[in-house]
KOLTI-195839 format. One record per residue (C-alpha): residue in three letters; x, y, z. Coordinates in steps of 0.02 Angstrom, whole numbers, padded with zeros to 5 digits, always signed. Each point is the difference from the previous one (the first is absolute). Last residue first. Layout:
BEGIN
ALAXYZ;...
//
This chain:
BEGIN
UNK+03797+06052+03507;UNK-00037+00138+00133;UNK-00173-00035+00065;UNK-00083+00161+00131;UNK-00078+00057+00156;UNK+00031-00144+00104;UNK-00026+00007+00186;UNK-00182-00089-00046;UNK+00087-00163-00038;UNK-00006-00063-00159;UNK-00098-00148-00043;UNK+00055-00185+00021;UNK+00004-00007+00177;UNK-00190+00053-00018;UNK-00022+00045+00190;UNK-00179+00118+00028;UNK-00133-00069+00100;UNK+00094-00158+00100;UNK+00161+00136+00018;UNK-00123+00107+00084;UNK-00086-00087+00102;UNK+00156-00097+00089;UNK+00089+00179+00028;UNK-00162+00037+00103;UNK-00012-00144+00087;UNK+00190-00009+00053;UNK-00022+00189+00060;UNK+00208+00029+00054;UNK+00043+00098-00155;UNK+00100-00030-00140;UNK-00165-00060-00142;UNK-00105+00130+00088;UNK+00096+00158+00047;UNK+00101-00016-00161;UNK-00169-00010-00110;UNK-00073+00166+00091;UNK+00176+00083+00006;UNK+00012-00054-00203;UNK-00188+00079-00010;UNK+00051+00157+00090;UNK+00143+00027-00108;UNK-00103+00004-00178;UNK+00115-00051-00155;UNK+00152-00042+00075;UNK+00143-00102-00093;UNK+00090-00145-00030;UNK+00057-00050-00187;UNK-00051-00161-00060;UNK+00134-00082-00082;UNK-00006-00106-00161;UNK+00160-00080-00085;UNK+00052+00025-00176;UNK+00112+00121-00049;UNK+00036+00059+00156;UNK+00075-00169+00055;UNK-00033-00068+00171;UNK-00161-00099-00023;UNK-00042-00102-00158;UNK+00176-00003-00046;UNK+00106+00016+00126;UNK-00099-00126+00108;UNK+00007-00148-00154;UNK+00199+00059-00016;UNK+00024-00047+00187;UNK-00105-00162+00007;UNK-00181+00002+00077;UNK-00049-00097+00126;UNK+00084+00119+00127;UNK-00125+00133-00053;UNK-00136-00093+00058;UNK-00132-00151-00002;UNK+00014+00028-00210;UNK-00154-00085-00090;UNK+00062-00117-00156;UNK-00110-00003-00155;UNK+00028-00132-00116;UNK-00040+00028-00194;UNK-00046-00131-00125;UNK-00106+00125-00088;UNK+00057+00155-00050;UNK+00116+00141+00077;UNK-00092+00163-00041;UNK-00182-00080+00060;UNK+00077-00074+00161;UNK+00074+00190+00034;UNK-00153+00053-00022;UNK-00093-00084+00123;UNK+00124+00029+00115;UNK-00003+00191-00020;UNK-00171-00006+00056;UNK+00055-00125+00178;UNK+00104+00124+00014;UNK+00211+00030+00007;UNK+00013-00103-00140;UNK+00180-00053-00083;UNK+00009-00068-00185;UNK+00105-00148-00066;UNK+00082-00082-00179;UNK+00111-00123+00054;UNK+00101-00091-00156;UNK+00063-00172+00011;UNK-00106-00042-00167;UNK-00172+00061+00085;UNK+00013+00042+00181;UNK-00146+00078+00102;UNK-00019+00147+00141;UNK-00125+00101+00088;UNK+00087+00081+00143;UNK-00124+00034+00152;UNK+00027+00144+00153;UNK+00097+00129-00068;UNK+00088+00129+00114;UNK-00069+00168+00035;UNK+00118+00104+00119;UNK-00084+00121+00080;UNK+00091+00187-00004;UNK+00042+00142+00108;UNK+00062+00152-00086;UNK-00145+00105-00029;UNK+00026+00159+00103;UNK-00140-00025+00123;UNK+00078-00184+00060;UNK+00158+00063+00039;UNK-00055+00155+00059;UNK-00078-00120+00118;UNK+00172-00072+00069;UNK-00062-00070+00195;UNK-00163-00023+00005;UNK-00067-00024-00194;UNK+00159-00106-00017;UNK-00029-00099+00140;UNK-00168-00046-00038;UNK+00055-00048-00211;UNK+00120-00107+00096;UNK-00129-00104+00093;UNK-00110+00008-00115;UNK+00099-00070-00117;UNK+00059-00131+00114;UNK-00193-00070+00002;UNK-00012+00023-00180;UNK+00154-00120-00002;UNK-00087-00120+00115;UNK-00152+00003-00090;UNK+00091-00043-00166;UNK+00089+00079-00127;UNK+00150-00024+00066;UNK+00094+00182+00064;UNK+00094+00143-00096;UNK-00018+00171+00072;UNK+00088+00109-00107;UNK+00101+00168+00043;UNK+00012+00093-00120;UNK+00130+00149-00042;UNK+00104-00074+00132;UNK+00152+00088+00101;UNK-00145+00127+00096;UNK+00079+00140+00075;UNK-00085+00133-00119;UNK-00160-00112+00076;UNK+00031+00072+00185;UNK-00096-00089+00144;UNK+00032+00099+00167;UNK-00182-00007+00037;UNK-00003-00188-00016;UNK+00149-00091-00070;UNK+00181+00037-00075;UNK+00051+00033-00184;UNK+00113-00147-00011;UNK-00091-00154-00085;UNK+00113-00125+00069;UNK+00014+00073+00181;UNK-00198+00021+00017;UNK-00008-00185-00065;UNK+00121-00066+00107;UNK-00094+00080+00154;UNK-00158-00080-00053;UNK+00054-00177-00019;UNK+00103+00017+00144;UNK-00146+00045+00122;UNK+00081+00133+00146;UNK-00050+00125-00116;UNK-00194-00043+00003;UNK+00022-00028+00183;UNK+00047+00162+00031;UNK-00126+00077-00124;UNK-00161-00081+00099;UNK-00067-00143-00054;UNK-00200-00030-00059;UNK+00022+00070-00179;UNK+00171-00073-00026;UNK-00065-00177-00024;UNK+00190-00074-00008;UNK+00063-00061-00148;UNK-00037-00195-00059;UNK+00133-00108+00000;UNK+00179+00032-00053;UNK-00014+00131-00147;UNK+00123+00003-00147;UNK+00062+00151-00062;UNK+00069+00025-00170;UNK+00080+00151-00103;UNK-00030+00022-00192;UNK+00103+00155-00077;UNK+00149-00085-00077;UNK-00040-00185+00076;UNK-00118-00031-00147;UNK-00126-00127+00093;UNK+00013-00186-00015;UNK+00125-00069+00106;UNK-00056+00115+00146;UNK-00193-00037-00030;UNK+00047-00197-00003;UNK+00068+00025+00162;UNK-00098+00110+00082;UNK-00171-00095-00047;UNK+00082-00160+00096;UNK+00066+00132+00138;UNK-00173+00050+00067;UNK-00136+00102-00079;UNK+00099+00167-00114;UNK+00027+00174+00039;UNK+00055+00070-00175;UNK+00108+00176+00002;UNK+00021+00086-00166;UNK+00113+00132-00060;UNK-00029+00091-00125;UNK-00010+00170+00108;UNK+00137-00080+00101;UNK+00126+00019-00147;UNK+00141-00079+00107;UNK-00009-00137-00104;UNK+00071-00189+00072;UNK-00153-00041+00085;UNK-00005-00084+00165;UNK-00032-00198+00064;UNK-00073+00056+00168;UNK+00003-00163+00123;UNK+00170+00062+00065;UNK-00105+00144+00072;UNK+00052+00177+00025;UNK+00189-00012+00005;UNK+00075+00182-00016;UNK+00142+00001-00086;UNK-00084+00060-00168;UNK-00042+00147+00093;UNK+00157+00088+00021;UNK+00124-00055+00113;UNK+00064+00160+00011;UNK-00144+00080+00076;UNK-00070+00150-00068;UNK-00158-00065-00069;UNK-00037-00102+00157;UNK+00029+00145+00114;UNK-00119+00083-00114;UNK-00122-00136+00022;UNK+00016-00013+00183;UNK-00019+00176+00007;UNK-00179+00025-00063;UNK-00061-00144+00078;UNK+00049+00069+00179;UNK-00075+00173-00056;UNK-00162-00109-00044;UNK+00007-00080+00153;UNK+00008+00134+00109;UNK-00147+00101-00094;UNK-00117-00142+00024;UNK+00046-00024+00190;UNK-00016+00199-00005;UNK-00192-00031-00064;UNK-00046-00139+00111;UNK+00074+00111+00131;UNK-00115+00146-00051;UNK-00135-00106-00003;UNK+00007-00053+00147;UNK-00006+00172+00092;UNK-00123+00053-00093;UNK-00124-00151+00050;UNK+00071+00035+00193;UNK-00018+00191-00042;UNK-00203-00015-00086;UNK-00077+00171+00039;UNK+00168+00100-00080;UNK+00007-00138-00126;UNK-00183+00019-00052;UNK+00036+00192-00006;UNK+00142-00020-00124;UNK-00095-00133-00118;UNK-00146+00144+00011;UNK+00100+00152-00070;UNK+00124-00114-00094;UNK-00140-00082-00089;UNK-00110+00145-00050;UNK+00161+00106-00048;UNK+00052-00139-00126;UNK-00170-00042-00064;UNK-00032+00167-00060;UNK+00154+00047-00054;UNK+00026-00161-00118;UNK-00203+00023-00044;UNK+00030+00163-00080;UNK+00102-00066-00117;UNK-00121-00126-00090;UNK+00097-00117-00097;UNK-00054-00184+00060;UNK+00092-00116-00078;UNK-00092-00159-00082;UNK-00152+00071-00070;UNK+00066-00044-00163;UNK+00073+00125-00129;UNK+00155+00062+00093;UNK-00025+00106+00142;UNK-00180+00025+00070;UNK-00088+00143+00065;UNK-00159+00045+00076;UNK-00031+00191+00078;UNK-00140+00035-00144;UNK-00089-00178+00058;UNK-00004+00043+00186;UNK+00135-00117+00104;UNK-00053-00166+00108;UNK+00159-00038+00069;UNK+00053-00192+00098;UNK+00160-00035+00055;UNK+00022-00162+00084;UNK+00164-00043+00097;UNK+00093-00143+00066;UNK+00171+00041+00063;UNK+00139-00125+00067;UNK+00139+00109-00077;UNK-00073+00178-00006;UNK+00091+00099+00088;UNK+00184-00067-00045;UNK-00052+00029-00163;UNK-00037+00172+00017;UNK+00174+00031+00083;UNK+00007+00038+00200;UNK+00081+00172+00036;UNK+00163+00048+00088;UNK+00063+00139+00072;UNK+00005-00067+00182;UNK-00012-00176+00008;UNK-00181-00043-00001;UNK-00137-00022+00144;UNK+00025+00187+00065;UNK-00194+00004+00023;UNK-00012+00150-00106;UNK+00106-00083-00156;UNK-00090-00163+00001;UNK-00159+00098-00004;UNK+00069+00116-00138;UNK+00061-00168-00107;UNK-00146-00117+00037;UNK-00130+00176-00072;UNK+00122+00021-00125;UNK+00017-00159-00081;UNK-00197-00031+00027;UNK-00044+00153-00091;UNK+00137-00026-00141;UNK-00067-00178-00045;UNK-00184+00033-00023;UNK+00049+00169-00111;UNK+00098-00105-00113;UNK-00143-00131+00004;UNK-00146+00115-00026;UNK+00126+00098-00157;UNK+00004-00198-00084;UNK-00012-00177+00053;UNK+00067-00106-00173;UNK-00166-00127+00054;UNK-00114+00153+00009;UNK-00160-00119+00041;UNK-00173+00088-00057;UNK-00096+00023+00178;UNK-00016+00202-00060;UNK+00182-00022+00009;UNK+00084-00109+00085;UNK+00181-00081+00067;UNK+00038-00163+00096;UNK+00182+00041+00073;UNK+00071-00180+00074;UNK+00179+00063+00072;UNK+00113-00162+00023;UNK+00101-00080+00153;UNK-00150-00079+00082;UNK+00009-00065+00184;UNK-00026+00140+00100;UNK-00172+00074-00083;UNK-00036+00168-00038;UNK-00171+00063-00035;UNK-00080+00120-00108;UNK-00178+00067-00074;UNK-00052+00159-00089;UNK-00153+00068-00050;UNK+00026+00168-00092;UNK-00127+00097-00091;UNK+00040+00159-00111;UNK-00095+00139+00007;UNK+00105+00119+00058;UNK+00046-00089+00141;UNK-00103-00167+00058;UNK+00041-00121+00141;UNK+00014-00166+00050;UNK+00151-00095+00108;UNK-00006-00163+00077;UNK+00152-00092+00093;UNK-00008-00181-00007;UNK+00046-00066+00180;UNK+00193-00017+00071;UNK+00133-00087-00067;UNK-00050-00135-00082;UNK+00061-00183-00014;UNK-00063-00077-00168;UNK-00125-00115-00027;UNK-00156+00101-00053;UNK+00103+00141-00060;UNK-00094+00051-00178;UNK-00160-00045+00091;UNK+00017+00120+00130;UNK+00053+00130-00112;UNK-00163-00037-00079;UNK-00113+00001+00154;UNK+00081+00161+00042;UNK-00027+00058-00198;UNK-00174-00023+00026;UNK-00081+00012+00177;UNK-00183-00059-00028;UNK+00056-00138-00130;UNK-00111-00068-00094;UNK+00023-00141-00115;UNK-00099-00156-00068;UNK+00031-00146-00067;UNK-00114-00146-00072;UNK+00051-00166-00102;UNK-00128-00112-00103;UNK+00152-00053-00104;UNK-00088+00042-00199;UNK-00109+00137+00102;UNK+00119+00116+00065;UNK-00032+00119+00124;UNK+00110+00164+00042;UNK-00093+00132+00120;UNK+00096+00162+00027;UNK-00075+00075+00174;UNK+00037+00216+00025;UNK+00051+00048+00164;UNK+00172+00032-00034;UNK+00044+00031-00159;UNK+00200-00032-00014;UNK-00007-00174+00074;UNK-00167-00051-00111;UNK+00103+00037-00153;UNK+00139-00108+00057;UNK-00134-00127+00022;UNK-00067+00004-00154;UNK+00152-00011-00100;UNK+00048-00144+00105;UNK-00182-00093-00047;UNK+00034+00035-00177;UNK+00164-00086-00025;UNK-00032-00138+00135;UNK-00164-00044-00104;UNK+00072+00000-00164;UNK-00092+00027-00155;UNK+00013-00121-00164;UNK+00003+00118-00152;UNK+00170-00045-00073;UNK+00112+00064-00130;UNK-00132+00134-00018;UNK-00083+00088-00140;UNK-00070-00154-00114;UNK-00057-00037+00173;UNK-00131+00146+00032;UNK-00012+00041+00172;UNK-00193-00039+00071;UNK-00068+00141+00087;UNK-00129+00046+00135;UNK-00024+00199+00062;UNK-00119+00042+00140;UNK-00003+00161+00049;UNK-00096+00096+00160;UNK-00149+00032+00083;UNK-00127-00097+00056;UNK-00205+00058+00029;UNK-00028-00087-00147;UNK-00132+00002-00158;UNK+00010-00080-00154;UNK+00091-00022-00176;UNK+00040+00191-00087;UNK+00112-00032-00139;UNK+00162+00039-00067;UNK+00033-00064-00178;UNK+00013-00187+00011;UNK+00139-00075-00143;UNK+00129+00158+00010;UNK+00173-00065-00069;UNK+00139-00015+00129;UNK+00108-00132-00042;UNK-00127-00134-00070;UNK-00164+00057+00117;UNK-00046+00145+00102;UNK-00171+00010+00104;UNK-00104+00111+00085;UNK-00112+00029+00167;UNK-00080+00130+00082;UNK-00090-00059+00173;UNK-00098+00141+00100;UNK-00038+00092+00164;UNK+00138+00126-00068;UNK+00144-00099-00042;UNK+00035-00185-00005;UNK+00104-00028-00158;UNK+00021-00167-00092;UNK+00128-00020-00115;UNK+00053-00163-00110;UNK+00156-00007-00080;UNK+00009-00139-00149;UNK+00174-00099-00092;UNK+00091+00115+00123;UNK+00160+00119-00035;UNK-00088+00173-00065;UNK-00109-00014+00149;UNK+00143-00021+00107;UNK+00075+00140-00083;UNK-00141+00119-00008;UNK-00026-00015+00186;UNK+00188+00037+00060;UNK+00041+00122-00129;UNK-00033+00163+00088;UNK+00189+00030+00044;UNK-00051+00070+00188;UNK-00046-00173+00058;UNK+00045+00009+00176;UNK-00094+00141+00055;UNK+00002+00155+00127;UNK-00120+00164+00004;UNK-00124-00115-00097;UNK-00155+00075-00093;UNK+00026+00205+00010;UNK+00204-00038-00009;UNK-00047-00071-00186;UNK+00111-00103-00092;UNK-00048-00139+00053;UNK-00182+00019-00037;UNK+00024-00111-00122;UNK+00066-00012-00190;UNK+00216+00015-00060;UNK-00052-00143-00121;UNK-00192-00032-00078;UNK-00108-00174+00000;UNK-00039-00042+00183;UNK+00003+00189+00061;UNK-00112+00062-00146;UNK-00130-00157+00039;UNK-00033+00071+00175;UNK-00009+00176-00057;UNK-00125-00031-00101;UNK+00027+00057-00177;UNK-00028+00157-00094;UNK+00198+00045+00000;UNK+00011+00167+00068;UNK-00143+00023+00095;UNK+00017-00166+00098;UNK-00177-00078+00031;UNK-00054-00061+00171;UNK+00053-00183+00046;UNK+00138+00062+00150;UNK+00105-00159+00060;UNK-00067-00046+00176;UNK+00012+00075+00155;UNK+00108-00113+00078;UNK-00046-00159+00058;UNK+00111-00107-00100;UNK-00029-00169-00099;UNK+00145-00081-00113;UNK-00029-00160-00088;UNK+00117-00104-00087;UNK-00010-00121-00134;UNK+00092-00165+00046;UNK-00160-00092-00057;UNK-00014-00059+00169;UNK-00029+00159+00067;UNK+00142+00112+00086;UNK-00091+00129+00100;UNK+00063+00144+00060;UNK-00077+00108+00134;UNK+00015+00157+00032;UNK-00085+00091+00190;UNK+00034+00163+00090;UNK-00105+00116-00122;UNK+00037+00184-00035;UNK+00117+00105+00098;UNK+00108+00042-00131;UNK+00103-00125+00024;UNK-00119-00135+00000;UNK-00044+00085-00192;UNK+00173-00003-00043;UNK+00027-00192+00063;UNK-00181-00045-00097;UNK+00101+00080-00152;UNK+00149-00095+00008;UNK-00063-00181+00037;UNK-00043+00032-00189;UNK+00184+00031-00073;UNK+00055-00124+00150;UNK-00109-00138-00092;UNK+00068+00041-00166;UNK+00169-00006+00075;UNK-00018-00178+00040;UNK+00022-00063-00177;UNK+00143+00130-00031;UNK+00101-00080+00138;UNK-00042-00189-00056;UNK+00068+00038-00177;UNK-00064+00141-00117;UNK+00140+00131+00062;UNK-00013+00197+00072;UNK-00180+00033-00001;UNK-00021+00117-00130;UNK+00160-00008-00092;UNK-00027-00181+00017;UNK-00144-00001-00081;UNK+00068+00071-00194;UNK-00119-00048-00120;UNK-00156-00015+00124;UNK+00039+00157+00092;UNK-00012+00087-00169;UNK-00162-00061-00059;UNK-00073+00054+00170;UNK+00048+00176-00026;UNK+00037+00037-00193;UNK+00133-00079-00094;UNK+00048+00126-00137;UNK+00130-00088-00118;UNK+00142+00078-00105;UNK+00047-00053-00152;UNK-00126+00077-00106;UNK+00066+00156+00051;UNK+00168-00048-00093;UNK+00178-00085+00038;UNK+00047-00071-00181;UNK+00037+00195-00044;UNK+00198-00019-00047;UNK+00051-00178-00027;UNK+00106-00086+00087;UNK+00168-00062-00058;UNK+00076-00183-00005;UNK-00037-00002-00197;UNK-00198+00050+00024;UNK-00086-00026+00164;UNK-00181+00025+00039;
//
């Protein structure tokens, strides 16, 4: 209430404030529950339920889930643990089966009597899928007999729990259908689930995850007997290793470690996959720090012994692990279990930085002792690593104090540069061919909007080694325009572009060159990538225009949706005209719809789960043909955004 411009004392009362109770709660506000109601969210109902059979496998308790997509695109999720307990809870009156599908912070999570490790140690998994779904059904296999019960609109109890038969099974079965006044969509994706699955599968060894779905008639299954090897081994399927996988498991003070790593020759990144209690810690965390440290020292002291340095000096981190795959796996007791931040994301736990650091310079140092000629290579590969980055190092401050200064430097007379030196504004767009340059040069704002036409299609770095990737013009132009370097030695305080905007047809040919760039820039400038400042350009492809008394009145569409509309909005009479490419376009039509802030589209680049985009990388830039034909036949919309893209800037 508001009187003259002033509020009014006591207009913020009791009777203001609103008491949303459990499942009512989750309801109002979802994504606080599940972190977003888009295709993320959708799928996180599965994982909340995938959860429990994974704590129970874990436990020692079943070695088979299986999730079924039916053709209703409800899901069904069927474990062989021991299944959810139907006796009465004291404290509430109800079974405890229906308590932990209708009440928060409820489960035997919490418990170190029930599960020493778990992954769902919030308790809200069940309750929120349940809370989410237009009906939850539960059927529990427990004690020679069948219980069953039933949820329907968000959660409300339609089938109290009841005894149905007789079985000599054991175990949960859980089937749900999300509810779509909830959801921006509720169509499931195969590749999503079936890559969640597997990574699971990777880090419990010995346990089968079954995926079926009934609306394509497709099957998968996965096992793997030797886990994080078989993953590791996955992760480098076509890259040049040195040496096997190396393996390490152990346990200290309760705390279980299962760690994987391998260095390959021809990779110039560190891939760290992170996890605790088989929950991903994508911002790493104390397991990483201590991960890192044991391996620096145990390289550095064997280095050091075997007089394979320069006396008095070390190797740095970095230099250590360029080229190196790793898998870090903990399984830590509920009262030891920390997080940073309020996600799961960073693992706090500081016990586990000691732990993980002795464990792995204690055995890394005794595999290189047992392993020289594998030592002995690695070391070089390291001091190679090192070399180059001291080499970088000075070039740039010979560059910095040279007379000539920068500006005299001629890195491609194809670059048409900015005129700002405010790099942070700064924009760089890498543009298909010299048709698309030109009318991209005369239309962009030449105060903080540089240009870089591409001459053919860039190199498949994926499959060449770094030589020839520098030897390739396009390539070595591009690492000279953007100025911060490439690979390990890749700095982004040296970057001279706050974006950096990949701007092709929108074609197959220009997704083609997309991927081609996009692969380079995961290679060779990651942080690049990580930080948020690689773009997708997203040009129109219709205008809908008409004339009435010498006077155009037009829309753009970049959809066949937005097309639609835009016929609506300009009226009959209209003509539609579908752009080939950039070049068709004139200079102030490209500024417009596609280069100015105001009013363009870009996607912006980034990397949601790392072993999918090695998955996807390995398959659409590798050598399998077949493969790479199978996949783009299931999954290429080239009118939908790619799945590099985490989010729309208008």
């Amino acid at each position: 209430m508001v009187e003259n411009n002033k509020k009014v004392p006591g207009s913020y009362t009791a009777a203001d404030i609103d008491l949303l109770e459990g499942i009512e709660g989750i309801r109002k506000r979802p994504a606080m529950y599940i972190g977003s109601t888009n295709s993320s969210g959708l799928h996180h109902l599965i994982w909340e339920i995938v959860d429990n059979g994974v704590d129970e496998a874990m436990a020692g308790f079943g070695d088979l889930i299986t999730v079924t997509i039916h053709k209703d695109n409800s899901i069904s999720v069927l474990d062989e643990g021991r299944g959810i307990p139907v006796d009465i809870h004291k404290k509430t009156g109800m079974p405890a089966v229906q308590l932990i599908f209708t009440t928060l912070h409820s489960g035997g999570k919490f418990s170190s009597r029930v599960y020493s490790t778990s992954a769902g140690l919030h308790g809200v998994g069940a309750t929120a899928t349940n809370a989410l779904s237009t009906y939850c059904d539960v059927t529990v296999y427990r004690n020679n007999k069948i219980y069953h019960l039933r949820f329907e609109n968000g959660g409300k109890l339609v089938t109290p729990l009841e005894e149905i038969g007789t079985t000599r099974k054991h175990g949960t079965l859980v089937r749900f259908k999300p509810d779509p006044t909830i959801f921006s969509t509720t169509e499931f994706k195969w590749e999503t689930i079936y890559n969640h699955l597997q990574e699971e599968a990777y880090l419990l060894k010995k346990v089968r995850f079954v995926l079926i779905d009934e609306r394509q008639n497709l099957r998968e299954e996965f096992y793997y007997e030797n886990g994080l090897v078989e993953y590791i081994n996955t992760l480098n399927k076509d890259k040049k290793p040195l040496g096997s996988p190396i393996y390490l498991e152990g346990v200290d003070n309760k705390i279980q470690m299962e760690i994987a790593f391998q260095y390959c020759y021809d990779d110039y990144n560190e891939s760290i996959y992170s996890y605790a209690n088989n929950v991903r810690t994508r911002d790493g965390g104390t397991h990483e720090i201590g991960f890192k440290s044991g391996i620096t020292r145990a390289v550095n002291d064997f280095a050091t012994d075997n007089n394979l340095l320069k006396a008095k000096t070390k190797l740095e981190g970095s230099d250590i692990r360029e080229g190196l795959t790793a898998i870090i796996s903990l399984r830590i007791p509920e009262e030891k279990l920390e997080y940073e931040g309020q996600t799961k994301g960073k693992l706090g736990t500081p016990e586990a930085q000691t732990i993980v650091n002795n464990y792995v310079y204690s055995n890394f140092s005794y595999y290189l002792s047992e392993n020289k000629e594998f030592a002995i290579n690695l070391i070089k590969k390291c001091v190679a690593s090192s070399e180059a980055r001291i080499a970088a190092r000075k070039a740039k401050e010979e560059l910095r104090s040279s007379k000539k200064q920068k500006s005299e430097m001629i890195i491609s007379d194809k670059l048409t540069p900015t005129q700002s030196k405010n790099y942070a504004r700064n924009e760089l767009f890498i543009v298909e061919g010299e048709s698309a340059g030109g009318s991209a040069r005369s239309g962009r704002d030449g105060m903080f909007q540089a240009v870089l036409p591409l001459r053919g299609k860039p190199l498949n770095t994926d499959s060449v080694t770094l030589d020839r990737m520098l030897k390739n013009e396009e390539f070595a132009t591009l690492i000279n325009t953007i100025g911060a370097g490439y690979g390990q030695n890749f700095n982004l305080d040296d970057m001279k572009y706050g974006k950096i905007i990949i701007m092709t047809d929108a074609d197959t040919d220009g997704a083609h060159i997309q991927t081609l760039l996009l692969t380079f820039f995961y290679n060779f400038m990651r942080p690049l990538v990580l930080s948020g400042r690689l773009y997708v350009a997203m040009p129109p492809l219709y205008l809908v225009s008409k004339e009435v008394n010498h006077k155009e009145t037009f829309k753009y569409a970049w959809n066949d949706e937005d097309l639609a509309k835009a016929k609506v909005e300009v009226g009959r009479g209209y003509s539609v005209s579908r752009f080939k490419g950039l070049g068709e376009m004139n200079p102030s039509q490209l500024w417009m719809t596609t280069m100015n802030p105001a009013s363009r589209r870009l996607l912006r680049v980034g990397i949601e789960d790392p072993f999918v985009v090695e998955r996807r990388i390995s398959i659409l830039m590798g050598k399998d043909v077949g493969a790479r034909r199978k996949w783009v036949e299931e999954n290429v919309d080239f009118n939908s955004v790619d799945d590099f893209v985490k989010e729309v800037e208008k």
